[in-house]
C-alpha positions in Angstrom: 142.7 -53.7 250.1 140.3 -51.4 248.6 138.4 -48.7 250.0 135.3 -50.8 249.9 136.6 -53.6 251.0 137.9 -52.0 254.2 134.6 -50.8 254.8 132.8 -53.6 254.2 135.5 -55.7 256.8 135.1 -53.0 259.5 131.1 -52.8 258.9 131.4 -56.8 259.5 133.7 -56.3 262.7 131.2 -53.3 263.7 127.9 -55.5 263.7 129.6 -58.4 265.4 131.1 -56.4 268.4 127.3 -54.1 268.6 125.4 -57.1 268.5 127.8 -58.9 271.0 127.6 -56.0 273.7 123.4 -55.4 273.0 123.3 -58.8 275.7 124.9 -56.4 278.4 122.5 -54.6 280.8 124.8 -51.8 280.9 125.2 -51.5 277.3 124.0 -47.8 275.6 123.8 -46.1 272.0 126.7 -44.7 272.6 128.7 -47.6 273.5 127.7 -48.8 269.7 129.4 -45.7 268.2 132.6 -46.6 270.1 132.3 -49.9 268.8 131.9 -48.6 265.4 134.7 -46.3 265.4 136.9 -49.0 267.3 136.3 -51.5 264.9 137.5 -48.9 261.9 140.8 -47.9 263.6 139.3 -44.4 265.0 138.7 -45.0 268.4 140.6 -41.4 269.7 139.0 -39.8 266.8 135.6 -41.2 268.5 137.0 -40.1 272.3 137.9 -36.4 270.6 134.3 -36.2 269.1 132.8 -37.7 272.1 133.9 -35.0 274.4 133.4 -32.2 271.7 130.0 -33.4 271.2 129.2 -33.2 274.8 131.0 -30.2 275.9 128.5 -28.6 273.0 125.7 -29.7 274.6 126.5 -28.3 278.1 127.2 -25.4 276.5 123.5 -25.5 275.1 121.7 -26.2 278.1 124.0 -23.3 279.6 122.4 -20.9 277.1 119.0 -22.3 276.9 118.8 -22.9 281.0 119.9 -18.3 280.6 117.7 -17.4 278.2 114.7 -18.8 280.0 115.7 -16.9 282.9 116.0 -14.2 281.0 112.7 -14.4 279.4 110.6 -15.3 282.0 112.4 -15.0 285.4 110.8 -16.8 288.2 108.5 -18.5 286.1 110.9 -19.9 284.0 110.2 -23.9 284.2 112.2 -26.4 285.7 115.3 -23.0 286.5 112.4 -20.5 288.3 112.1 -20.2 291.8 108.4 -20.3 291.7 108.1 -23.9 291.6 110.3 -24.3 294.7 107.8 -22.0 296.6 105.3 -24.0 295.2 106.3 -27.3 295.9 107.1 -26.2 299.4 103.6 -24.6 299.6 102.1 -28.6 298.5 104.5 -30.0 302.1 103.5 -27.2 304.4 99.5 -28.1 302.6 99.4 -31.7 303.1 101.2 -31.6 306.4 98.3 -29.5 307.6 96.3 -32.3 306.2 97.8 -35.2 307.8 97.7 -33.2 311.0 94.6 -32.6 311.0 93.5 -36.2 310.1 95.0 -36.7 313.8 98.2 -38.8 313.0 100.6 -38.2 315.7 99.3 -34.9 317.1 98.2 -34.0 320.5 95.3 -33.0 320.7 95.7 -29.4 322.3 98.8 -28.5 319.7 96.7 -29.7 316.3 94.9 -26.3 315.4 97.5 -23.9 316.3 100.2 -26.0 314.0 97.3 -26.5 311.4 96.8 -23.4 311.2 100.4 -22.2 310.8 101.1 -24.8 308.4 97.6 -23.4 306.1 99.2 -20.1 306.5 102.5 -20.6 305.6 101.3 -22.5 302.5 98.5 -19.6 301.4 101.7 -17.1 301.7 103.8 -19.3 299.8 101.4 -19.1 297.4 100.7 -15.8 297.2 104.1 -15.0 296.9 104.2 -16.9 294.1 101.1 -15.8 292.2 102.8 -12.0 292.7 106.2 -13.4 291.4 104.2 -14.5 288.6 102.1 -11.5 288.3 99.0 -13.2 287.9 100.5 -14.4 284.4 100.6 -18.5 283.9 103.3 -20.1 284.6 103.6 -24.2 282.8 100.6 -26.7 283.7 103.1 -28.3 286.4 102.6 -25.3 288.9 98.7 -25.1 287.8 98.7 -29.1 289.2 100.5 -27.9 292.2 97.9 -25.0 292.7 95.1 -27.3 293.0 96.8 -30.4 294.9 97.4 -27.3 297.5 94.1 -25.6 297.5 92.5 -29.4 298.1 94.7 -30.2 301.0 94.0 -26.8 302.3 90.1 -27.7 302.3 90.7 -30.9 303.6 92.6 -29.7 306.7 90.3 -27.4 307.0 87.0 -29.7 306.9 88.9 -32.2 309.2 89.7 -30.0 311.5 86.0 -28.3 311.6 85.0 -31.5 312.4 86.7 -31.9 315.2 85.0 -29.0 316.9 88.1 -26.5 316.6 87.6 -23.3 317.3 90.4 -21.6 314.9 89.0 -23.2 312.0 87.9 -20.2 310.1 91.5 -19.5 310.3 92.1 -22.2 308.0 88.3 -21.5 305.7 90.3 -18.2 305.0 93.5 -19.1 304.1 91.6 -22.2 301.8 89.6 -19.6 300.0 92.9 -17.3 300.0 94.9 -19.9 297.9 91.2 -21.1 295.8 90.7 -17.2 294.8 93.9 -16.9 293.8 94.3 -20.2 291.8 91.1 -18.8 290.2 92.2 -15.5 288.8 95.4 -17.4 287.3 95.2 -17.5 283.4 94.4 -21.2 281.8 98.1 -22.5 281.2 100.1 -21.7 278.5 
């Protein structure tokens, strides 16, 4: 058999086995390549460069997930810590909210945990706009910001309507967060 016509018989055996397995709900690109190489007689070869292939890419992620650390530090996306302050910021923010909207508070214990919750969230916050050094960070966190400030205001609003005397507590801590969402650059 020829060179040609070996390729042409495994290309034959190749499509018949790929479009056999494309039925499966499991099935996956890279389940076609074994097939491929499985139907021409190289299905270790396929295992080796598999593997190879993969153990490359970790490696690359590796170095990529480093230098952006290096680069950027805390604002590095997705490997920073800001976002993590952030995204605790948004719970402690829309807690305060909730609370404040009355679900499953007592009445005398809602301003004093509103309040802490507004205040945790504005130093969260903070602490992330100095880990950032005013600089922007991706349009992820600038989201975040403003999901935050709006809870903030809205916890604040509610609870001024209920009559609670520590409000301004939570005005301050709402224009806190809002000023400092402000002076943040536009995004990258």
């Amino acid at each position: 058999m020829t060179d040609e016509e070996s390729i042409r018989v495994a290309t034959e055996a190749a499509r018949r086995n790929v479009h056999g397995s494309l039925a499966s709900r499991s099935f996956h690109p890279r389940d076609a390549e074994m097939l491929v190489f499985d139907a021409a007689g190289q299905r270790a070869h396929a295992v080796e460069i598999w593997h190879a292939a993969r153990s490359i890419g970790e490696e690359g992620n590796k170095s990529a997930r480093a230098a952006l650390r290096r680069r950027y530090g805390g604002r590095a996306p997705g490997v920073g810590w800001i976002g993590w302050l952030l995204v605790m910021a948004a719970i402690c923010a829309a807690l305060a909210l909730v609370m404040s909207a009355g679900f499953r508070v007592r009445a005398e214990n809602l301003e004093g945990v509103v309040v802490a919750l507004s205040v945790a969230a504005a130093v969260l916050v903070a602490a992330t706009l100095f880990g950032a050094r005013l600089r922007a960070t991706d349009r992820a966190h600038g989201r975040i910001l403003v999901t935050v400030c709006g809870a903030l205001v809205g916890a604040a609003v509610l609870t001024l309507g209920r009559g609670a005397v520590v409000g301004g507590a939570i005005v301050e801590s709402s224009a806190l967060v809002a000023l400092a969402a402000d002076r943040r650059p536009a995004g990258p």
